[in-house]
C-alpha positions as CSV (number, residue, x, y, z in Angstrom):
1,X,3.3,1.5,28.5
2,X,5.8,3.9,30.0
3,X,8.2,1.2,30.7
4,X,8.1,0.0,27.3
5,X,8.4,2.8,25.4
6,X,11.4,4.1,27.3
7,X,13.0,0.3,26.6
8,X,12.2,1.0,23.0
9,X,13.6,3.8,23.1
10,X,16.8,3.1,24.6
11,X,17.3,0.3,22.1
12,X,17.0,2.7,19.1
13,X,20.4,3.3,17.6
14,X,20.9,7.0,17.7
15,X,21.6,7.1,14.3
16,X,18.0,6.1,13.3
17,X,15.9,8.2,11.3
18,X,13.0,8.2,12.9
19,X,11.1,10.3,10.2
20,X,10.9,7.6,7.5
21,X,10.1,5.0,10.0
22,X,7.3,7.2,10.6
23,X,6.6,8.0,7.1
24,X,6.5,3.6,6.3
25,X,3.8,3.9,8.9
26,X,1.4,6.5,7.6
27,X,1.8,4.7,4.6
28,X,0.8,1.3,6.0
29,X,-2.4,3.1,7.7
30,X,-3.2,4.9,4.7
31,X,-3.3,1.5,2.4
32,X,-5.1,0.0,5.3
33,X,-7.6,2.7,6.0
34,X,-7.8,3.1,2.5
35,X,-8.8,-0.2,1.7
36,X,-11.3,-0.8,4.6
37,X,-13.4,2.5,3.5
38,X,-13.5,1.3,0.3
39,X,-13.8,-2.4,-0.5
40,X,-17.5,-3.4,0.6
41,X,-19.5,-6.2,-1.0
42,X,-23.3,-6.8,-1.6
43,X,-25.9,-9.6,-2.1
44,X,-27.0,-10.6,-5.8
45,X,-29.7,-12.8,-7.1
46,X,-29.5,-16.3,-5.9
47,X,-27.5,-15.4,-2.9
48,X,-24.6,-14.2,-4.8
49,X,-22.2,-11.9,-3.3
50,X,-20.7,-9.0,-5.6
51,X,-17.6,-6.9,-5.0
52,X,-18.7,-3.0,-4.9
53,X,-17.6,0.2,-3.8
54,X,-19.2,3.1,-2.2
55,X,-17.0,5.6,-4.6
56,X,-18.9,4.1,-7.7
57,X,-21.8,5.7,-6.0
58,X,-20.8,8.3,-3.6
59,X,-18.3,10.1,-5.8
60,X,-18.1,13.3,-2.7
61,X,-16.3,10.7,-1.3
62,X,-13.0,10.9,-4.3
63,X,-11.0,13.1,-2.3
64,X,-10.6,10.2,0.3
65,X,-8.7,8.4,-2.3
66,X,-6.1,11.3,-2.4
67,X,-5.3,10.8,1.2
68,X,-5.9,7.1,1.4
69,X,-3.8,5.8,-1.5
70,X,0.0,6.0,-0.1
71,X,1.0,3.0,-1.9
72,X,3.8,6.0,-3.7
73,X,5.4,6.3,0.0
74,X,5.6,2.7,0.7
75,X,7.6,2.5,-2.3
76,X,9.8,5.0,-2.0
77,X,10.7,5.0,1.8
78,X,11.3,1.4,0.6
79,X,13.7,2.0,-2.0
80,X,15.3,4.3,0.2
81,X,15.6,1.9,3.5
82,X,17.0,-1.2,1.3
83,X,19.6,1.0,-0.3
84,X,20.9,2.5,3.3
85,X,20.7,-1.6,4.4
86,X,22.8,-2.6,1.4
87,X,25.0,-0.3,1.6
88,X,26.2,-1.6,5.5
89,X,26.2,-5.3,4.5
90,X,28.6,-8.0,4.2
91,X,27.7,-9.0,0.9
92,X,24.8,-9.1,-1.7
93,X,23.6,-12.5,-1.7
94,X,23.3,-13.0,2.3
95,X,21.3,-9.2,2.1
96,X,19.3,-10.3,-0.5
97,X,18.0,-14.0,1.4
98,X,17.5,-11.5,4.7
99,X,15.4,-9.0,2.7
100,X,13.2,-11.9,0.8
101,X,13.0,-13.6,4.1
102,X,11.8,-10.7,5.6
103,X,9.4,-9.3,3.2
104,X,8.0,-13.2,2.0
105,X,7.6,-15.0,5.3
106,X,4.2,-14.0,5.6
107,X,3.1,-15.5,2.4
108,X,3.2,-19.1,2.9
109,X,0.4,-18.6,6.1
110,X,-1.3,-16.5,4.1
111,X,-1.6,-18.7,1.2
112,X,-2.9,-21.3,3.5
113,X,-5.1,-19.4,5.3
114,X,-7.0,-18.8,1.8
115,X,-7.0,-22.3,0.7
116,X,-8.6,-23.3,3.0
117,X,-11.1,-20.8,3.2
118,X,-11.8,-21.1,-0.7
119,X,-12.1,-25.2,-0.3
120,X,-14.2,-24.1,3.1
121,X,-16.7,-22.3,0.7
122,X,-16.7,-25.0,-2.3
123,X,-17.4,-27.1,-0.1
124,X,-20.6,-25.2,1.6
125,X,-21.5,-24.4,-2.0
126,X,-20.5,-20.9,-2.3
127,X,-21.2,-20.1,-6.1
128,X,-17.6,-19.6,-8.0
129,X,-18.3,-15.7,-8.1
130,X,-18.8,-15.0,-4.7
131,X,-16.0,-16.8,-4.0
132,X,-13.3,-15.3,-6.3
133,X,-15.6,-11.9,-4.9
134,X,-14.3,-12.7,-1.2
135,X,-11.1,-13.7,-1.7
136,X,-9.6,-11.4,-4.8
137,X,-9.0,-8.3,-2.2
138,X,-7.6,-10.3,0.5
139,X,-5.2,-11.6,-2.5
140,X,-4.6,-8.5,-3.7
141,X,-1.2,-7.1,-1.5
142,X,0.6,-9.9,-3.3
143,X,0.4,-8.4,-6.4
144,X,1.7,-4.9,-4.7
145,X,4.5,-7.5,-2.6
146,X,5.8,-9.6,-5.9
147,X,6.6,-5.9,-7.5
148,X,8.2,-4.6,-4.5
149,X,10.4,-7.9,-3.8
150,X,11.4,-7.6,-7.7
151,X,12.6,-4.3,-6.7
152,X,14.4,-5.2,-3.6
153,X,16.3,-7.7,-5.0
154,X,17.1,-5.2,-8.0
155,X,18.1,-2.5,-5.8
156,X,22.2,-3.4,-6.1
157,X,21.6,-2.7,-9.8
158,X,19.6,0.2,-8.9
159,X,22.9,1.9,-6.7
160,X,24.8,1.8,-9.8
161,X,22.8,3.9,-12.3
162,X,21.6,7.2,-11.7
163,X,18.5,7.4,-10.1
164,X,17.2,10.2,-11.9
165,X,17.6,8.9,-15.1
166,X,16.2,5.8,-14.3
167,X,13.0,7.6,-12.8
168,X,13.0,10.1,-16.1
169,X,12.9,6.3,-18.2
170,X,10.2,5.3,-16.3
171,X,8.4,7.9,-16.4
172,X,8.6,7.9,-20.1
173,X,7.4,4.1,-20.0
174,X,4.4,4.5,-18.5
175,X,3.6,7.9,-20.8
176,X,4.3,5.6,-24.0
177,X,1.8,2.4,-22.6
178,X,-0.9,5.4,-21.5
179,X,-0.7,6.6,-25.0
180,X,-1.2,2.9,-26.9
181,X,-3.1,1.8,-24.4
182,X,-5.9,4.4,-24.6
183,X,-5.2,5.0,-27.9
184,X,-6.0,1.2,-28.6
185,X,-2.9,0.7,-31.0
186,X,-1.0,-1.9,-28.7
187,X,-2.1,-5.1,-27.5
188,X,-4.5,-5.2,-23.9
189,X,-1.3,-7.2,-21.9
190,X,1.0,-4.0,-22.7
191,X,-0.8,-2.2,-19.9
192,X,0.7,-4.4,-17.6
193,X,4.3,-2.9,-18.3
194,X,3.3,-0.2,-16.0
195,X,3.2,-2.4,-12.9
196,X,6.3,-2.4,-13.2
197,X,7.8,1.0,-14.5
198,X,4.7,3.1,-12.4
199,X,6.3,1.7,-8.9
200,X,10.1,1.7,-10.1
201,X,9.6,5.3,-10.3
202,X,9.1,6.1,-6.7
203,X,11.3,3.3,-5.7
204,X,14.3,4.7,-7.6
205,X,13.3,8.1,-6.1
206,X,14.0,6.0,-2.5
207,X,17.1,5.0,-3.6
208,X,18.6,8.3,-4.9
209,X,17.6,9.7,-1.9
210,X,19.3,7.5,-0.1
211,X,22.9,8.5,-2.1
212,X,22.1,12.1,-1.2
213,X,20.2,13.3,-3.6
214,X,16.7,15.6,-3.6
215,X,18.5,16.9,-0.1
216,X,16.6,20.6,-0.5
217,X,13.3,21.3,0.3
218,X,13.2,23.3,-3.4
219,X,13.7,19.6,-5.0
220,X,11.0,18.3,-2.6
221,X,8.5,21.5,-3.3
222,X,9.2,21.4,-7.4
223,X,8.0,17.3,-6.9
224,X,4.8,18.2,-4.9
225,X,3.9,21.0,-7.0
226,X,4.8,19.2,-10.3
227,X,3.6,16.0,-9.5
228,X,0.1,17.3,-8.3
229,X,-0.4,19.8,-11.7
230,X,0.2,16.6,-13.6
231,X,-2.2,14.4,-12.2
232,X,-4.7,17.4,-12.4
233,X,-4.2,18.1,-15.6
234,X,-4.5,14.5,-17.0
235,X,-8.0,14.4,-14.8
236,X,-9.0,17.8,-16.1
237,X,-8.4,17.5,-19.1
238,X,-7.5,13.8,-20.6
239,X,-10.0,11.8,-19.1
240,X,-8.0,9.8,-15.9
241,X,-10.2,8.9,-13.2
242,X,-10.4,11.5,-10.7
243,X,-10.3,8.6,-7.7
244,X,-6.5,7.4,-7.0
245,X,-7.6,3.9,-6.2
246,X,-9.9,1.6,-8.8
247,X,-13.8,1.9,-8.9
248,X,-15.5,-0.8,-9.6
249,X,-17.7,-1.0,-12.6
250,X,-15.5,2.1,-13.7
251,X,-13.7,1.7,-17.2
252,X,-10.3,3.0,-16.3
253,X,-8.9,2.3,-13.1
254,X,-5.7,4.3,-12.1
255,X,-4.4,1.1,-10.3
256,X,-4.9,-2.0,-12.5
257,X,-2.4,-1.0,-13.4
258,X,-0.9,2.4,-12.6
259,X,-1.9,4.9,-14.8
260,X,0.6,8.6,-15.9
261,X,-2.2,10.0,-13.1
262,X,-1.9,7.9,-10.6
263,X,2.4,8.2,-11.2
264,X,2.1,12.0,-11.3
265,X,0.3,11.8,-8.0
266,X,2.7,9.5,-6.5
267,X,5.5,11.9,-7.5
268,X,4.0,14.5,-5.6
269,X,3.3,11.9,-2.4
270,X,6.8,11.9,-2.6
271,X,7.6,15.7,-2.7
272,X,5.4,16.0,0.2
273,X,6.8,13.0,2.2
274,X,10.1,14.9,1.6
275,X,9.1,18.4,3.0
276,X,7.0,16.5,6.3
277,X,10.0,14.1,7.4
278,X,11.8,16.5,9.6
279,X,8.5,17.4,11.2
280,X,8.0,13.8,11.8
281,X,11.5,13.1,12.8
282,X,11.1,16.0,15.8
283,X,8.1,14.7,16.7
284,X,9.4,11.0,17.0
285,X,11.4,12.7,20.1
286,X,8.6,11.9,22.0
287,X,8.9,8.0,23.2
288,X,5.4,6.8,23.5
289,X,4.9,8.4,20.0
290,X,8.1,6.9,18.1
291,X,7.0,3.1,20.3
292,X,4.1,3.1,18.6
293,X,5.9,4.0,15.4
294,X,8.8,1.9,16.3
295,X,6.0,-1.2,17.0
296,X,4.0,-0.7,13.6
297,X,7.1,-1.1,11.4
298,X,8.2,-4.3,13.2
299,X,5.3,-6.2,11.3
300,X,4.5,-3.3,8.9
301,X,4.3,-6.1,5.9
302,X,2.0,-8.5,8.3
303,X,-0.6,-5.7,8.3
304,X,-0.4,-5.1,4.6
305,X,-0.6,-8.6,3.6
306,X,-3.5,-9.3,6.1
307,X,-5.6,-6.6,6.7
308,X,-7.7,-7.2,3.8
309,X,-8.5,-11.0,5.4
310,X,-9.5,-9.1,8.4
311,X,-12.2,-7.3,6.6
312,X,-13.1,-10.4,4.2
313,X,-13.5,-12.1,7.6
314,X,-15.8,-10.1,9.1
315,X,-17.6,-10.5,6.1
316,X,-17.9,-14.4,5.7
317,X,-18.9,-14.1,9.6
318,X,-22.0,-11.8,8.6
319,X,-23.3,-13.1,5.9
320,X,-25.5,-15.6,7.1
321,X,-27.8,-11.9,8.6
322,X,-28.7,-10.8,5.6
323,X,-27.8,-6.9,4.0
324,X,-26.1,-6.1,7.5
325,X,-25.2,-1.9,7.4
326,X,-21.9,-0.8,6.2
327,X,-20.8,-4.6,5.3
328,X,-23.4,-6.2,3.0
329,X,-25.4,-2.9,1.5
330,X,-25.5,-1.0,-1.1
331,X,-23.4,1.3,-0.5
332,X,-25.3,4.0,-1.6
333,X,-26.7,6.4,0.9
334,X,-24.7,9.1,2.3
335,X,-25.5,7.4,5.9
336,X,-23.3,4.1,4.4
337,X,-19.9,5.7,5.5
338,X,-21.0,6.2,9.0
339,X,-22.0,2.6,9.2
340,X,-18.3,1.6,7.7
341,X,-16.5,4.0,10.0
342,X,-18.2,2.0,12.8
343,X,-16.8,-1.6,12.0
344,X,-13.3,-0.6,11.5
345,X,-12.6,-1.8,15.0
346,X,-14.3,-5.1,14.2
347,X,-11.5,-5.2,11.4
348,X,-9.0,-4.0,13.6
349,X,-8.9,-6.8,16.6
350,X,-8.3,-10.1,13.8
351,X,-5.6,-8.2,12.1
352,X,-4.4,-7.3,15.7
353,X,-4.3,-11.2,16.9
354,X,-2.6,-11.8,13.6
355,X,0.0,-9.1,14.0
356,X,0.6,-10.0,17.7
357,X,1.4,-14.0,16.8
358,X,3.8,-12.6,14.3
359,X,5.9,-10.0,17.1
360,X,5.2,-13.1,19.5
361,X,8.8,-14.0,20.8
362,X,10.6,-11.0,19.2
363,X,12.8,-8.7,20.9
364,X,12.8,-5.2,20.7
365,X,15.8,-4.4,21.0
366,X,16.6,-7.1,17.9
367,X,14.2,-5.3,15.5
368,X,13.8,-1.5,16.1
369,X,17.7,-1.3,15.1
C-alpha cells in the first residue's frame, strides 16, 4: 500500500487541487451510501416484489437524507473540473468526444447488463411489476448522467455568460414551475423543466468558480447560510418534503424532479463544499489518504452508474429465502437499519469487481493527472 500510494503520489501534478478531488469523492459516497440506506424492496401478494423505503416509515431517519443526498456537489465540482479542462485544451470538439467518452463508456455494459437481466426475469416469469420494481433504481443514475453530459457538452457556452446570472435565471425557473406546478395551473410535463434548470444551477456555480469567482469564504458562508434558511423555510412553512431524496408512496418528492427545496439545499451543499475544501486539500497531504482519493475518482462515474446493480443484485440473489432482514422486509422497525447497515459490504464487493475490471490495465500515472 505504501509503495503505491507514494507512486501515486509522485505522479500527481503539483498543480492538482486535491480538495475538489476530494470533494467528487464524498459526493460519490454520499449518493452511494445514500442510495443503499434507502432503496429496499418487499414481497406483495402473489410473490410480487414492491419498491419501498424505510423513510416512508421511519421518518427519525430524514436527517440522513441531508447528509446522504450530495448529488448538488457532484454537480458543481463537475462544472467546475470541465471548465478548468476546457480551458487547457486544444480545441472544443476533440474536448468534448474526450469528456463524452469518458463520462458515457460505462453505459453501453450497463445497458446490457440490464437486458439481460430483464429478458432473464421474463423469461423465469417474473410478473411486469417486480420487474420494472428491480430494475428502475439500478436505471436510475442515467437519468442524473444524460443531465450532467447535457451540461458538459454546454459548458463552452457556459464560460461565456456570467455564471451568476445564469444561476440567478435558474433559480428563477425552478421558482416559476414550483409555483404552477403546485398551484396546478400548468400542465403535469412542465415539472420536468426543473431537471434541467435545478442541476444547471450548481453546475454554473462550478463553472464560475472555476473563472475566479465566490473566491471568499463570506461568499461561501452567505451560500450555506442562505441556501439552508431557504430550504427550511419552504419545509416549514410551504409544505416541501422535509426528506432531500424521494419517499416512496409520498406525494411530492424533492427529486422527481428537483424541487426550490431541494435547489435551496443544494446551494447551501455548495457554500459548505466551499468553506471545507482547504481543509480537505491539507489533509490530501497525507499520501495513503489522497491514493485512496486519487483511486475513487479514477472510476468515480463506474460507481455511480453501478452501485445501484450491486444492491439490485444482492437482491435477485435473495429472493428465492423468503422476507430476508434488511433486504426483503418491511422496513419498518427501528431494528431494520441495523440489518441494512450490515449488508452494505455484501453491496460493496460486486460494485468492487465491477470497478476493478474498469481500472484493469490503467496507469496511474495516465489518470490521476
Amino acid at each position: 500500500m505504501a509503495s503505491a500510494a507514494a507512486r501515486i503520489e509522485s505522479a500527481t501534478p503539483a498543480g492538482r487541487d486535491r480538495g475538489v478531488d476530494a470533494l467528487r469523492a464524498l459526493a460519490i459516497l454520499g449518493v452511494v451510501a445514500g442510495h443503499w440506506l434507502v432503496t429496499t424492496w418487499v414481497h406483495g401478494p402473489g410473490g410480487k416484489v414492491y419498491i419501498s423505503s424505510p423513510l416512508a416509515y421511519l421518518p427519525a431517519l430524514t436527517p440522513l437524507s441531508w447528509v446522504f443526498q450530495t448529488l448538488a456537489v457532484f454537480f458543481f465540482v463537475g462544472g467546475y473540473a470541465a471548465a478548468r479542462s476546457l480551458r487547457s485544451a486544444t480545441g472544443y470538439p476533440a474536448w468534448v468526444r474526450a469528456r463524452m467518452g469518458r463520462l458515457l463508456r460505462p453505459v453501453g455494459p450497463l445497458a446490457l447488463v440490464w437486458t439481460g437481466i430483464a429478458a432473464g426475469m421474463a423469461l423465469h416469469g417474473m410478473p411486469y411489476g417486480t420487474i420494472r420494481a428491480l430494475a428502475l433504481p439500478a436505471v436510475g443514475p442515467l437519468w442524473f448522467l444524460a443531465v450532467f453530459a447535457a451540461l458538459s457538452a454546454a459548458t463552452p457556452l457556459l464560460l461565456r455568460v456570467r455564471p451568476g446570472a445564469v444561476a440567478v435565471s435558474a433559480f428563477a425557473v425552478v421558482l416559476v414551475v414550483d409555483a404552477l406546478r403546485f398551484g396546478e395551473a400548468g400542465p403535469d410535463w412542465l415539472k420536468w423543466v426543473n431537471l434541467a434548470a435545478g442541476w444547471l444551477l450548481p453546475y454554473v456555480l462550478g463553472v464560475g468558480w472555476a473563472g475566479g469567482a465566490l473566491a471568499s469564504r463570506r461568499t461561501a458562508a452567505a451560500l450555506l447560510a442562505g441556501g439552508a434558511a431557504g430550504a427550511a423555510v419552504l419545509v416549514a412553512g410551504f409544505g416541501y418534503p422535509a426528506s432531500m431524496v424521494g419517499v416512496t408512496g409520498a406525494e411530492i418528492s424533492n427529486l422527481g424532479p428537483p424541487t426550490l427545496a431541494v435547489v435551496c439545499f443544494g446551494v447551501a451543499q455548495v457554500g459548505l463544499a466551499l468553506l471545507v475544501r482547504e481543509p480537505l486539500a491539507r489533509l490530501m497531504r497525507r499520501p495513503r489518504l489522497w491514493a485512496a482519493v486519487a483511486v475513487a475518482n479514477l472510476g468515480a462515474m463506474t460507481l455511480f452508474l453501478w452501485h445501484q446493480t450491486a444492491l439490485t443484485a444482492t437482491v435477485l440473489a435473495a429472493l428465492r429465502f423468503g422476507d430476508v432482514p434488511g433486504l426483503l422486509t418491511p422496513p419498518t422497525e427501528p431494528v431494520w437499519p441495523l440489518h441494512r447497515l450490515a449488508w452494505l459490504p455484501v453491496f460493496a464487493a460486486p460494485l468492487g469487481a465491477v470497478w476493478l475490471l474498469r481500472l484493469a490495465g490503467r496507469r496511474f500515472d495516465d489518470r490521476v493527472s
